[in-house]
C-alpha positions in Angstrom: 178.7 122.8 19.5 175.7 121.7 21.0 174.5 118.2 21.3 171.7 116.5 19.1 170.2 113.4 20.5 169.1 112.4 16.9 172.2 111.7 16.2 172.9 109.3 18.7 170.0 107.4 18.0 171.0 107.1 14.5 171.8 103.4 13.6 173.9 104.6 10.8 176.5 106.5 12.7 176.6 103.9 15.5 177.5 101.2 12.1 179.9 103.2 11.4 181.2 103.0 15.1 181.7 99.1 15.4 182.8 99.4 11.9 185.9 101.9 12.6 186.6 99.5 15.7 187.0 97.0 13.6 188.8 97.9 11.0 191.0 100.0 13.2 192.3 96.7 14.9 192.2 94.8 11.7 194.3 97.7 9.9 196.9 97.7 12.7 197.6 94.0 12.9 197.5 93.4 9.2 200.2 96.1 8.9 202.4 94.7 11.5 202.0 91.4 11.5 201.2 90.3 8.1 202.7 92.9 6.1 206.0 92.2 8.2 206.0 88.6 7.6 204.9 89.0 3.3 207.8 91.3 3.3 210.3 88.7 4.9 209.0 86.0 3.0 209.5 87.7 -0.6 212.6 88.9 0.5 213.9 85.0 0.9 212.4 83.9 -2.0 213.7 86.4 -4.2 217.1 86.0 -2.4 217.0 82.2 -3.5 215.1 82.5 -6.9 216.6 85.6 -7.9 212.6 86.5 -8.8 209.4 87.6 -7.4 206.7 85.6 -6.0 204.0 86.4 -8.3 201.1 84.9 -6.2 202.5 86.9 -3.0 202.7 90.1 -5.4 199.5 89.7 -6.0 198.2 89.8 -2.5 200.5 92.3 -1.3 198.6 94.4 -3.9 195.3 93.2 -2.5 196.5 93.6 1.2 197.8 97.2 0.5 194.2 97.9 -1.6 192.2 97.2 1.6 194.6 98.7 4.4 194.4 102.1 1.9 190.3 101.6 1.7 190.5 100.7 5.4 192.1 104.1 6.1 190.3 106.1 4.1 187.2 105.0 5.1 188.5 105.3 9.0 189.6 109.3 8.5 186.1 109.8 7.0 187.8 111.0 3.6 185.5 108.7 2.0 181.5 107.1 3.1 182.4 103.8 1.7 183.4 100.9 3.6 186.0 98.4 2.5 185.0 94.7 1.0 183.7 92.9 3.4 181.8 95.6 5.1 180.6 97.4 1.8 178.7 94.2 1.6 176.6 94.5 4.8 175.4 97.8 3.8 174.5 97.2 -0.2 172.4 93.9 2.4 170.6 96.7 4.5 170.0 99.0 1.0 168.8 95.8 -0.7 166.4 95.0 2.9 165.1 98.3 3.6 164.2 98.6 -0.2 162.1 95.2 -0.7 160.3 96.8 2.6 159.4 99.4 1.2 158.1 98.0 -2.0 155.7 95.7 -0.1 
């Protein structure tokens, strides 16, 4: 393996960098903290209701969407970020295309 400087000069792959940073330390609090705490609180209310929490269905749906996207997207099994960061680079697309139209 030999080393190509073009590579680390490449904005793209240093994106991805801070991205995977992020999203690493976002992943691992959202599935211990939050997760933990979701889990508890439908656990009491379905205790004392004797049914789900709709709403918190919901986002534990959502939450468990994005920490699977996060992953994915953190082992390189797929090139697409998760919401927000799928976002920033549809932005750069959008910029680097109007640039090249003037």
């Amino acid at each position: 393996m030999t080393l190509d400087t073009k590579n680390l000069l490449n904005w793209g792959t240093w994106f991805r960098g801070i991205i995977l940073v992020l999203l690493g330390i976002a992943t691992y609090y959202l599935l211990y903290y939050v997760v933990s705490i979701l889990a508890i609180i439908q656990f009491v209310i379905t205790l004392v209701s004797g049914s789900q929490n709709q709403q918190l269905k919901g986002f534990g749906d959502m939450l468990a969407t994005f920490i699977a996207d996060s992953v994915y997207y953190i082992t390189y099994a797929t090139d697409t970020p998760p919401a927000p960061f799928d976002q920033l680079k549809t932005e750069k697309k959008v910029a680097s295309k109007t640039k090249k139209g003037k």
